[in-house]
N, CA, C, O and CB atoms as a CASP TS submission, in Angstrom:
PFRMAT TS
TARGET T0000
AUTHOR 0000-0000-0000
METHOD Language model
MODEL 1
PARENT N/A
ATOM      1  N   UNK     1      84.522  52.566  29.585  1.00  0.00           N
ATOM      2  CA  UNK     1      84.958  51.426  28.798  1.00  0.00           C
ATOM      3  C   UNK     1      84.227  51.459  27.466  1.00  0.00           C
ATOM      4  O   UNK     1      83.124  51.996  27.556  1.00  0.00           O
ATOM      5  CB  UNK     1      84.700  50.087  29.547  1.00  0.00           C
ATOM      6  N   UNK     2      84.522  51.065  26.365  1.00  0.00           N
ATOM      7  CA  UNK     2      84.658  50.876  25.147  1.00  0.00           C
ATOM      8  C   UNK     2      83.733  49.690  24.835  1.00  0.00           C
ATOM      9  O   UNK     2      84.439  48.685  24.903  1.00  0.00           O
ATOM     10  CB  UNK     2      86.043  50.727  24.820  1.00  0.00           C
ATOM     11  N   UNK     3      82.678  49.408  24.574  1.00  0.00           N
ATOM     12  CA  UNK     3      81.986  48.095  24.196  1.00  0.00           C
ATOM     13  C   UNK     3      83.165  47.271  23.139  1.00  0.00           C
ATOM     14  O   UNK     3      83.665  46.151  23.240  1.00  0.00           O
ATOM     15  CB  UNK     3      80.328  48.478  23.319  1.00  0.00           C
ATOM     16  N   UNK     4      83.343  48.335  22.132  1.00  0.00           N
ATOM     17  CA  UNK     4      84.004  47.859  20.885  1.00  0.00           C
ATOM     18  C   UNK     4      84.793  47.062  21.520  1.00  0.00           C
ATOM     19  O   UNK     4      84.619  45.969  20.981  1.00  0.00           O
ATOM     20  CB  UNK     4      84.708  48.838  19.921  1.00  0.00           C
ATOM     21  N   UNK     5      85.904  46.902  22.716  1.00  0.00           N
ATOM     22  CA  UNK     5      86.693  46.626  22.912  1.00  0.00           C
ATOM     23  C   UNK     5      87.043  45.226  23.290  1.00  0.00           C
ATOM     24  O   UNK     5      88.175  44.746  23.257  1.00  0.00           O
ATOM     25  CB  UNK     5      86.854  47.360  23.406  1.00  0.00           C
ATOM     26  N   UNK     6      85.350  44.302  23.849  1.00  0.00           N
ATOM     27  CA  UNK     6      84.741  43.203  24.099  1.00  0.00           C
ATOM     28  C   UNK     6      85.122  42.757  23.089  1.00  0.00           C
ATOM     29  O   UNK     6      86.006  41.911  23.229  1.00  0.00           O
ATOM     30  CB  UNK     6      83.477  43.123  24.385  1.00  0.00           C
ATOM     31  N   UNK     7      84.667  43.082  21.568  1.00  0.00           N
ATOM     32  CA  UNK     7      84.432  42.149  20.429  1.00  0.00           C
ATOM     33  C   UNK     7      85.635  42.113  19.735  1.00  0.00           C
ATOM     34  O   UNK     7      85.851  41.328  18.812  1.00  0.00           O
ATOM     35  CB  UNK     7      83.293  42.533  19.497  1.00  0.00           C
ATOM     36  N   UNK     8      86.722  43.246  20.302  1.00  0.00           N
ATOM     37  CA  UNK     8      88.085  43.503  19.744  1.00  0.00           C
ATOM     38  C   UNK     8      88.555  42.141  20.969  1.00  0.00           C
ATOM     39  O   UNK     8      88.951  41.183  20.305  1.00  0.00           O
ATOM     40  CB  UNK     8      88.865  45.511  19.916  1.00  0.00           C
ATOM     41  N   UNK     9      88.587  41.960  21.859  1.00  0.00           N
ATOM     42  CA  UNK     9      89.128  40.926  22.539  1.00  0.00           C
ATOM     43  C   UNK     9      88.629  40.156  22.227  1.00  0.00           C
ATOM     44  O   UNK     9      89.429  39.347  21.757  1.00  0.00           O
ATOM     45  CB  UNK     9      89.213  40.854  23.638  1.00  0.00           C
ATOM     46  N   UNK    10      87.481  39.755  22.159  1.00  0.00           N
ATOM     47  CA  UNK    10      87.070  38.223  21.150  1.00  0.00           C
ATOM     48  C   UNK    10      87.452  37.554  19.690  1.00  0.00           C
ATOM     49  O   UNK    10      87.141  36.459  19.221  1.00  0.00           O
ATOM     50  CB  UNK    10      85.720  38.290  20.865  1.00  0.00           C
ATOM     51  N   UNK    11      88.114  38.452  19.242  1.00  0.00           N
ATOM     52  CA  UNK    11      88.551  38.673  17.935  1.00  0.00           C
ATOM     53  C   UNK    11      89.801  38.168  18.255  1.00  0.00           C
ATOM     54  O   UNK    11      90.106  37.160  17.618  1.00  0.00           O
ATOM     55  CB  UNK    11      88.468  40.106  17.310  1.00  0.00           C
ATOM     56  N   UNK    12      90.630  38.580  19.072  1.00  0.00           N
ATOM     57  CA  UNK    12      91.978  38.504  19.341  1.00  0.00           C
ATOM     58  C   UNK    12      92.319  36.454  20.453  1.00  0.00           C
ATOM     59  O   UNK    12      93.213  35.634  20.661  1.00  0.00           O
ATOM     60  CB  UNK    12      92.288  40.389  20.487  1.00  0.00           C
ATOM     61  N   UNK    13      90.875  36.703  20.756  1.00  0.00           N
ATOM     62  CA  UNK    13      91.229  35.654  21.801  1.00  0.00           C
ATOM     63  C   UNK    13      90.910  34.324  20.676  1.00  0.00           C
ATOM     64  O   UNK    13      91.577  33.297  20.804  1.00  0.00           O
ATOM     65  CB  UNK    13      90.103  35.739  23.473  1.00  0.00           C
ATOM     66  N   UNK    14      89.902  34.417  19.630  1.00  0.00           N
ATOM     67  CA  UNK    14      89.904  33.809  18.419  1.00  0.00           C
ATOM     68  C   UNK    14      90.447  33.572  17.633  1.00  0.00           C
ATOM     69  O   UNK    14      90.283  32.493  17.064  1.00  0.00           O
ATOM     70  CB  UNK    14      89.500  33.975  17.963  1.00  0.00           C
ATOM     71  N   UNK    15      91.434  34.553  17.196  1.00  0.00           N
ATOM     72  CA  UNK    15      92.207  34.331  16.267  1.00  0.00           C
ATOM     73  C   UNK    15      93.895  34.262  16.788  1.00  0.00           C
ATOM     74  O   UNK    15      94.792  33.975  15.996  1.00  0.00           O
ATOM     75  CB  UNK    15      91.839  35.389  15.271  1.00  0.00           C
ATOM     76  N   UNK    16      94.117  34.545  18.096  1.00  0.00           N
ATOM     77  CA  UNK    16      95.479  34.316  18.520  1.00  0.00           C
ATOM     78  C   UNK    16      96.572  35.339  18.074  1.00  0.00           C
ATOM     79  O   UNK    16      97.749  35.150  18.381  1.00  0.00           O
ATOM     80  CB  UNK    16      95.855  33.008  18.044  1.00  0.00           C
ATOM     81  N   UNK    17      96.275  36.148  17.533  1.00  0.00           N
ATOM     82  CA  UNK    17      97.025  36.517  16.329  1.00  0.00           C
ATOM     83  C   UNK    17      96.248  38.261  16.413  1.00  0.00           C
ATOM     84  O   UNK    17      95.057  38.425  16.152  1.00  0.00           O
ATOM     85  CB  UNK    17      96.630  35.277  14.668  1.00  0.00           C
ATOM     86  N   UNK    18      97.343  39.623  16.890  1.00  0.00           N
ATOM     87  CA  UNK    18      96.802  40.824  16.482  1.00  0.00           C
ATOM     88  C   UNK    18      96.567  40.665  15.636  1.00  0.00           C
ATOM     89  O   UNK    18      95.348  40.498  15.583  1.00  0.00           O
ATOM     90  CB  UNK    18      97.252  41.803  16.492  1.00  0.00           C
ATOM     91  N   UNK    19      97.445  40.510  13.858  1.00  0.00           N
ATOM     92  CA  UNK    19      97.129  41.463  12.951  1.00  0.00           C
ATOM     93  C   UNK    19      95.798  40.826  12.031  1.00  0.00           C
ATOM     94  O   UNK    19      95.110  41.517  11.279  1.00  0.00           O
ATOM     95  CB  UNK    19      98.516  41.816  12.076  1.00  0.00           C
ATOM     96  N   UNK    20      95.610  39.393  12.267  1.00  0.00           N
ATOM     97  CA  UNK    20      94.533  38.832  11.902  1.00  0.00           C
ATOM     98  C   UNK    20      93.174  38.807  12.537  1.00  0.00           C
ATOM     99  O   UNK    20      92.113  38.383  12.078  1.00  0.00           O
ATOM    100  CB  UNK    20      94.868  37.838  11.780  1.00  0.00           C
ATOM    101  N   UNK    21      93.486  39.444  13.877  1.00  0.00           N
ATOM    102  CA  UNK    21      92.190  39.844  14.276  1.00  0.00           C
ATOM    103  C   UNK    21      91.748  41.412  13.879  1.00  0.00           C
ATOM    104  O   UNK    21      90.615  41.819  13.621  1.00  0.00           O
ATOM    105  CB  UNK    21      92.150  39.627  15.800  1.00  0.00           C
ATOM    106  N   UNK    22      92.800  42.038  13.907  1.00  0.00           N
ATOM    107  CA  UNK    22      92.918  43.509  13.206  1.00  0.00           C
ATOM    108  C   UNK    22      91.868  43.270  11.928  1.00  0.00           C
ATOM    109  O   UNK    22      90.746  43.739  11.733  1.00  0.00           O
ATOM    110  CB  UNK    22      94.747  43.958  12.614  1.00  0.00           C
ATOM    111  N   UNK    23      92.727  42.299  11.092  1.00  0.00           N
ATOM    112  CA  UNK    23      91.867  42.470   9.435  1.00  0.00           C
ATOM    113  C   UNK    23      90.453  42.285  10.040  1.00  0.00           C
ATOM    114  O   UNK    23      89.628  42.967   9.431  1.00  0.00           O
ATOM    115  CB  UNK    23      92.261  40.999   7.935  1.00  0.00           C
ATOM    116  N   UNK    24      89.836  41.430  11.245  1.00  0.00           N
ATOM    117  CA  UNK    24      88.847  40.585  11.519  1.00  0.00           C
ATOM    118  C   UNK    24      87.865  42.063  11.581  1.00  0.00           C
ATOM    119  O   UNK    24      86.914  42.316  10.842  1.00  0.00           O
ATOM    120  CB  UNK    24      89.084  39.426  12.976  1.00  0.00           C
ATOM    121  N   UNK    25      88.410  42.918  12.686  1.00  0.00           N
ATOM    122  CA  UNK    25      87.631  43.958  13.384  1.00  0.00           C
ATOM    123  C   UNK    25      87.858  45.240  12.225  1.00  0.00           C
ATOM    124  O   UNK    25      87.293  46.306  12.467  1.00  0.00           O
ATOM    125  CB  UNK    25      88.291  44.289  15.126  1.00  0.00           C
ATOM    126  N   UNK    26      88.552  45.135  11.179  1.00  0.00           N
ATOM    127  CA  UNK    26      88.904  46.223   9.992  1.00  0.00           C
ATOM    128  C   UNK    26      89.541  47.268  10.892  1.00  0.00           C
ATOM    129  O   UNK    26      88.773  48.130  11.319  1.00  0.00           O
ATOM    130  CB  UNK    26      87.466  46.902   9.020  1.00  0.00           C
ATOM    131  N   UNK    27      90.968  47.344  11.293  1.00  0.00           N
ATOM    132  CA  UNK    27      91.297  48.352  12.073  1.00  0.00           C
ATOM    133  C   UNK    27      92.897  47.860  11.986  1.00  0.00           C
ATOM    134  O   UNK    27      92.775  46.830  11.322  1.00  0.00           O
ATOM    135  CB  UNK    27      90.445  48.447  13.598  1.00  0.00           C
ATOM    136  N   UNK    28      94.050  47.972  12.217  1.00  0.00           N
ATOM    137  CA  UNK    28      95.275  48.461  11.872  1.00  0.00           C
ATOM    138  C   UNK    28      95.964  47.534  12.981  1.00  0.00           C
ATOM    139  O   UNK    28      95.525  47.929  14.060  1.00  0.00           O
ATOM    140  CB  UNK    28      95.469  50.170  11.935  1.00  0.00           C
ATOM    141  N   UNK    29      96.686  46.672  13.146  1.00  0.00           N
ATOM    142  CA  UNK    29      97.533  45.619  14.014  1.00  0.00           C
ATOM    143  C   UNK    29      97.767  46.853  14.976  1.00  0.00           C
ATOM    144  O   UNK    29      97.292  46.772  16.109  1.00  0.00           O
ATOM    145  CB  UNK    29      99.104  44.710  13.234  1.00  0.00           C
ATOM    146  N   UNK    30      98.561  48.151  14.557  1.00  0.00           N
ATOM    147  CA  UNK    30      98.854  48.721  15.895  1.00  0.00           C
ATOM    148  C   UNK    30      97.161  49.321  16.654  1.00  0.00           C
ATOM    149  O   UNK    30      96.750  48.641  17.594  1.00  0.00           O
ATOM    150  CB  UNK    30     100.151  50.171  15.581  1.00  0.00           C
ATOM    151  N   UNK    31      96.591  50.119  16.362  1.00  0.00           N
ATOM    152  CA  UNK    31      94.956  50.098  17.064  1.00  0.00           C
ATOM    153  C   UNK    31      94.841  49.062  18.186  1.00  0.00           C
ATOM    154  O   UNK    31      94.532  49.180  19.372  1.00  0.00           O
ATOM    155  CB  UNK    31      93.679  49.623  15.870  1.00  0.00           C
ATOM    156  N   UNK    32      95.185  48.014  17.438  1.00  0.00           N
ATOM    157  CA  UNK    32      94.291  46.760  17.745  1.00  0.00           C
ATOM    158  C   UNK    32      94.865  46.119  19.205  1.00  0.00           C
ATOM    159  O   UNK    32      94.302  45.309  19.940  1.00  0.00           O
ATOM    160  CB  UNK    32      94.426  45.531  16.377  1.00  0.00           C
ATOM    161  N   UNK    33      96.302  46.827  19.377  1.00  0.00           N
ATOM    162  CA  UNK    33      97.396  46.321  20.246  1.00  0.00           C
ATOM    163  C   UNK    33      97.041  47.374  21.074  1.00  0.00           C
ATOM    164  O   UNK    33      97.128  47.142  22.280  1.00  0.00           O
ATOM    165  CB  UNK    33      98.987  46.172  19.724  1.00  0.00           C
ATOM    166  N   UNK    34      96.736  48.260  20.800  1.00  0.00           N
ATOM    167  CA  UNK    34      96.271  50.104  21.868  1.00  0.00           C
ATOM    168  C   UNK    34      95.599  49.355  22.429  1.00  0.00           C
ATOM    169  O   UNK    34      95.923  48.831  23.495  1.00  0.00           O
ATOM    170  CB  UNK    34      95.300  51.822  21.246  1.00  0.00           C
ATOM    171  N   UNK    35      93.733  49.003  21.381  1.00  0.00           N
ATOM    172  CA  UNK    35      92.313  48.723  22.162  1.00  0.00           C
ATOM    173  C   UNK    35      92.972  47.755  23.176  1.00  0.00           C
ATOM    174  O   UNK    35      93.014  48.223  24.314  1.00  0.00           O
ATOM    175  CB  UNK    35      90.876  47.950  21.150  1.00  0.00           C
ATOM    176  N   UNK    36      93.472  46.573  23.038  1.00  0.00           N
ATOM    177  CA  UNK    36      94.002  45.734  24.031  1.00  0.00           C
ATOM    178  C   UNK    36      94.977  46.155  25.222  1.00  0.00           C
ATOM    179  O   UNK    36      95.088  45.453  26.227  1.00  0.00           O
ATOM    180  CB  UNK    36      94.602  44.833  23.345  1.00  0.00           C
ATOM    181  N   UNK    37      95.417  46.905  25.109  1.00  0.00           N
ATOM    182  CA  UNK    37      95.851  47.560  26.292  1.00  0.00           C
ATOM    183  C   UNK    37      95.258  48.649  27.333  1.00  0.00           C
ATOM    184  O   UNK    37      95.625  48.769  28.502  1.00  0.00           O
ATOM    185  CB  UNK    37      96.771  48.016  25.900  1.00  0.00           C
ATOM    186  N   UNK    38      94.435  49.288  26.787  1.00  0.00           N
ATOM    187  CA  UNK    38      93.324  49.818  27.094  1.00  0.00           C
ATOM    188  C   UNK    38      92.466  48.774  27.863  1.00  0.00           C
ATOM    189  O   UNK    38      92.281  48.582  29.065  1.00  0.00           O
ATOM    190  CB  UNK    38      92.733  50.339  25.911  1.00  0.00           C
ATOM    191  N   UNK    39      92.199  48.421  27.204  1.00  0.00           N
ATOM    192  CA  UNK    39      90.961  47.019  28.171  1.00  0.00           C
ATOM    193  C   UNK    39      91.429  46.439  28.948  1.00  0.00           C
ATOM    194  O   UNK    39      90.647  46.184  29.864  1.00  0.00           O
ATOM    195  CB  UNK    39      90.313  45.712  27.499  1.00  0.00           C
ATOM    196  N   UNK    40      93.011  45.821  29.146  1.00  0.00           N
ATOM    197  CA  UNK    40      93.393  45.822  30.584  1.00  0.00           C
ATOM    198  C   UNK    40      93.911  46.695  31.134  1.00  0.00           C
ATOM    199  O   UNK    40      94.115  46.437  32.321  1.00  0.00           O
ATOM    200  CB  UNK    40      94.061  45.038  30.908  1.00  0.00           C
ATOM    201  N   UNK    41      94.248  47.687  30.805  1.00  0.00           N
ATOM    202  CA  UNK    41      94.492  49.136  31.962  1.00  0.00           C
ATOM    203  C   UNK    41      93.096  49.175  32.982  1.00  0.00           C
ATOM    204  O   UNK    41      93.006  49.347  34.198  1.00  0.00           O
ATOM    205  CB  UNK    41      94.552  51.024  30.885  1.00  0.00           C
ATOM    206  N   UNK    42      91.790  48.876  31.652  1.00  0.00           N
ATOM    207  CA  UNK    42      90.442  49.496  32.637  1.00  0.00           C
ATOM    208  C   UNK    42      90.112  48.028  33.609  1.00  0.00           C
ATOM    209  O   UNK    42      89.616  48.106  34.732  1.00  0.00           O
ATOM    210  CB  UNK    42      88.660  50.068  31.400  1.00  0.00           C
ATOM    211  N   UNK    43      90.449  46.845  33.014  1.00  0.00           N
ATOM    212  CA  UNK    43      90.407  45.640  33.829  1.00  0.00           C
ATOM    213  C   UNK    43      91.307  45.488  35.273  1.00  0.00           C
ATOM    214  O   UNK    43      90.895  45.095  36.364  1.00  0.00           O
ATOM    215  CB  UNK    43      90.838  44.574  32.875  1.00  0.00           C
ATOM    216  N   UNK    44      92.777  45.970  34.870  1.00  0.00           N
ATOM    217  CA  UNK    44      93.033  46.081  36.061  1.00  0.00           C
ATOM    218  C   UNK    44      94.238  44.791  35.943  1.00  0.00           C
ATOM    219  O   UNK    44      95.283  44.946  36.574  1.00  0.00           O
ATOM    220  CB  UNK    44      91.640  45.988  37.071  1.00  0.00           C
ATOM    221  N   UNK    45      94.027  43.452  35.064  1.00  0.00           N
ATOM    222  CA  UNK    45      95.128  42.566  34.814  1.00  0.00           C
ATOM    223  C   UNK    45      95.556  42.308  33.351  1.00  0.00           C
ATOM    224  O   UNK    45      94.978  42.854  32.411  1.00  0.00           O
ATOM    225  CB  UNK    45      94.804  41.326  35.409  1.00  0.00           C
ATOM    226  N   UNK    46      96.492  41.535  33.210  1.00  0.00           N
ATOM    227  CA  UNK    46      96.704  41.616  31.611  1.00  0.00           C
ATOM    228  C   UNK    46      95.922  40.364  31.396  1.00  0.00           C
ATOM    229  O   UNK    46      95.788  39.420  32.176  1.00  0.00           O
ATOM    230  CB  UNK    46      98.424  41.583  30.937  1.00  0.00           C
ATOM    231  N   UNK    47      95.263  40.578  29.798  1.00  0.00           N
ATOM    232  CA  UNK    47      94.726  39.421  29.580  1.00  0.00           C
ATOM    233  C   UNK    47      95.517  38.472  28.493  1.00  0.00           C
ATOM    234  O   UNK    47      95.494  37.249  28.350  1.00  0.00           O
ATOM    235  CB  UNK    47      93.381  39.717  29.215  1.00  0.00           C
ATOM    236  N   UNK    48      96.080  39.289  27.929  1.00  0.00           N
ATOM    237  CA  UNK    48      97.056  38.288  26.788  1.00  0.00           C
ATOM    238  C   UNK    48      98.667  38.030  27.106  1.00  0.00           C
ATOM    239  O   UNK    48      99.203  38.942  27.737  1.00  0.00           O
ATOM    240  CB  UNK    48      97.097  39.112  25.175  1.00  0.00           C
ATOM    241  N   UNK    49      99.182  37.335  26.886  1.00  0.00           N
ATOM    242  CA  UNK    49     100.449  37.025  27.306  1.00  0.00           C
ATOM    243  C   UNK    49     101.016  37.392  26.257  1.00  0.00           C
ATOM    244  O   UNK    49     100.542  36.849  25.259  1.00  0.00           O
ATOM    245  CB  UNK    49     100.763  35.737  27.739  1.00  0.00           C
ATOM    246  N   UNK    50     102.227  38.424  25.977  1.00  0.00           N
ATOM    247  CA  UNK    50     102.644  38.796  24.934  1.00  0.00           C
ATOM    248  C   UNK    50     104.207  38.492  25.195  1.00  0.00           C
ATOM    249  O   UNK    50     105.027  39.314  24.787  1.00  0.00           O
ATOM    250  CB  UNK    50     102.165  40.184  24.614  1.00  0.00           C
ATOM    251  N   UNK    51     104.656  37.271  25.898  1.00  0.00           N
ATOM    252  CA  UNK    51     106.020  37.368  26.087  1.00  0.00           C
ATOM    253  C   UNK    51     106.869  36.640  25.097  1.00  0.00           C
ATOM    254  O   UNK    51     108.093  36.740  25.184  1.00  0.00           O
ATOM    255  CB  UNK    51     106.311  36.936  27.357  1.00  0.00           C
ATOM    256  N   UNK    52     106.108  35.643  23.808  1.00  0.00           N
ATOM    257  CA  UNK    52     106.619  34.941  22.801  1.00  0.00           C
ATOM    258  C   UNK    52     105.970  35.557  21.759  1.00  0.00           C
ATOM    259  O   UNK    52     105.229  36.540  21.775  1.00  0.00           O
ATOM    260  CB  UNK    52     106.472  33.518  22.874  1.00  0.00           C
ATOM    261  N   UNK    53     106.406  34.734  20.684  1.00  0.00           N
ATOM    262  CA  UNK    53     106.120  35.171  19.107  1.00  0.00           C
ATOM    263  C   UNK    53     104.150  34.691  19.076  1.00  0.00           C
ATOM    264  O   UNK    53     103.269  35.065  18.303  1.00  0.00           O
ATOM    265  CB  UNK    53     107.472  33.873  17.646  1.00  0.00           C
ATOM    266  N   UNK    54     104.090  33.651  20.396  1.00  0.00           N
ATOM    267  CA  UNK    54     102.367  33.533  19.769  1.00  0.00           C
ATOM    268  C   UNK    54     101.808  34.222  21.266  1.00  0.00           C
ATOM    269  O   UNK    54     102.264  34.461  22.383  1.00  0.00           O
ATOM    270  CB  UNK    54     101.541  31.387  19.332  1.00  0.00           C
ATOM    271  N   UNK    55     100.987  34.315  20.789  1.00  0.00           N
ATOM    272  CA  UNK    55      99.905  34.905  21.928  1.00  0.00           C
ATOM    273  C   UNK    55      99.296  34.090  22.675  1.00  0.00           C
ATOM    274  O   UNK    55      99.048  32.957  22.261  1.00  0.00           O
ATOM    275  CB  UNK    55      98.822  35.615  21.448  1.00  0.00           C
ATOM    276  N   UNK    56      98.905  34.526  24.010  1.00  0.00           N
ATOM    277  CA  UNK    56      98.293  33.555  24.569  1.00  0.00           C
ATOM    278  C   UNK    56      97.277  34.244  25.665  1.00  0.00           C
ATOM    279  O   UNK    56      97.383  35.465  25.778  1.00  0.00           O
ATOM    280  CB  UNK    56      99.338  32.570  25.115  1.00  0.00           C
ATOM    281  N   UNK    57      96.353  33.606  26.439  1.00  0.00           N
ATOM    282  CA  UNK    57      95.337  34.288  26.932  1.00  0.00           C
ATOM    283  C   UNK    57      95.960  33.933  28.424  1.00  0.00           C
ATOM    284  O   UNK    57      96.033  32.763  28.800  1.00  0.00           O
ATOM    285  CB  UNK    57      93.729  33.805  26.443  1.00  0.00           C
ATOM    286  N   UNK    58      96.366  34.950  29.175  1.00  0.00           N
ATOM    287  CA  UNK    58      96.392  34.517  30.593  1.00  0.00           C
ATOM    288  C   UNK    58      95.202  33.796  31.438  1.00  0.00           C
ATOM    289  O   UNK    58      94.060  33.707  30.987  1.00  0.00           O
ATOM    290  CB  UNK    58      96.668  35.656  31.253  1.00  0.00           C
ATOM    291  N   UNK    59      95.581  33.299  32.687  1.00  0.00           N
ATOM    292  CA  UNK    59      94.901  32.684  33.538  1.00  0.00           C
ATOM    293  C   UNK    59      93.400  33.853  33.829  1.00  0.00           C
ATOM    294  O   UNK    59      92.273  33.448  34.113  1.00  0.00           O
ATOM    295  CB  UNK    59      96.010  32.333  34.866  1.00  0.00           C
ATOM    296  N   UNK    60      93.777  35.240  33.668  1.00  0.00           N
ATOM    297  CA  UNK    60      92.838  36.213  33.884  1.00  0.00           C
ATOM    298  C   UNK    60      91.980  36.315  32.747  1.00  0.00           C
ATOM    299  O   UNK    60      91.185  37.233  32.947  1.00  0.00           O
ATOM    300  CB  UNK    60      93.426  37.440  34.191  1.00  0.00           C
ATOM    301  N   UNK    61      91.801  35.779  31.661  1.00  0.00           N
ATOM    302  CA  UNK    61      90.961  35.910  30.645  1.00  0.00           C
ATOM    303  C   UNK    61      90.031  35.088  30.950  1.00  0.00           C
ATOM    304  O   UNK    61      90.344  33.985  31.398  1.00  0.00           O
ATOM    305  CB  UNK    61      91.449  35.729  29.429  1.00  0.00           C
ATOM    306  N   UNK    62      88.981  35.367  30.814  1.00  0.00           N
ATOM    307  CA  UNK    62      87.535  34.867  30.948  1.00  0.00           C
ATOM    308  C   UNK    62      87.667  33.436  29.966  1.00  0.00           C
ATOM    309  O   UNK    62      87.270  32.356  30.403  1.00  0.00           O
ATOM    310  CB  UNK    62      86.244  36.175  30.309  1.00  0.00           C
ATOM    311  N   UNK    63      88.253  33.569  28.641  1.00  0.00           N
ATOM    312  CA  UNK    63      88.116  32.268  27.790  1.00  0.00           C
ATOM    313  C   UNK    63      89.714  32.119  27.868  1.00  0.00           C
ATOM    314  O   UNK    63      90.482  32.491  26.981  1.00  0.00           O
ATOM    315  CB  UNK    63      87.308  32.396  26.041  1.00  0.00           C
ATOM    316  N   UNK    64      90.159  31.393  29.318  1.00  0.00           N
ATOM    317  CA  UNK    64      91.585  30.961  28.883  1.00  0.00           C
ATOM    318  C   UNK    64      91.233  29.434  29.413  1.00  0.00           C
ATOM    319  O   UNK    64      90.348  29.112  30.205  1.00  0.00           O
ATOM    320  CB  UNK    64      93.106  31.892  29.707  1.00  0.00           C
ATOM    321  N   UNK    65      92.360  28.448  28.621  1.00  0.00           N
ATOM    322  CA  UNK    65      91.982  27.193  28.879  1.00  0.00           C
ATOM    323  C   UNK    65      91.958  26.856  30.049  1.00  0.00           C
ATOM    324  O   UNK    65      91.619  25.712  30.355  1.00  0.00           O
ATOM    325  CB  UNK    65      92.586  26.409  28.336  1.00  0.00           C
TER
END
């Protein structure tokens, strides 16, 4: 696992938003959508809900409401 990939999900779970967490972590909206898929491949569940236009943190995310 990727440390980077912690602060790339904190970024994302902060800002709601790939490409603004992208600018956040200086790295490219698509990257940023890889690292996040990556980190739940190695997790094992998905952590963001990508089924609408906004994002959202599933029940499996450590910071979901």
């Amino acid at each position: 696992m990727d440390h980077g990939w912690l602060e790339d999900f904190l970024a994302v779970a902060d800002c709601l938003h790939f490409a603004r967490a992208a600018e956040r972590r200086h790295v490219t909206q698509s990257a940023m959508s890889r690292r996040m898929q990556s980190l739940e491949t190695w997790v094992g569940v998905p952590l963001i809900s990508r089924d609408t236009h906004r994002l959202r943190l599933t029940n499996a995310s450590p910071r979901s409401p």
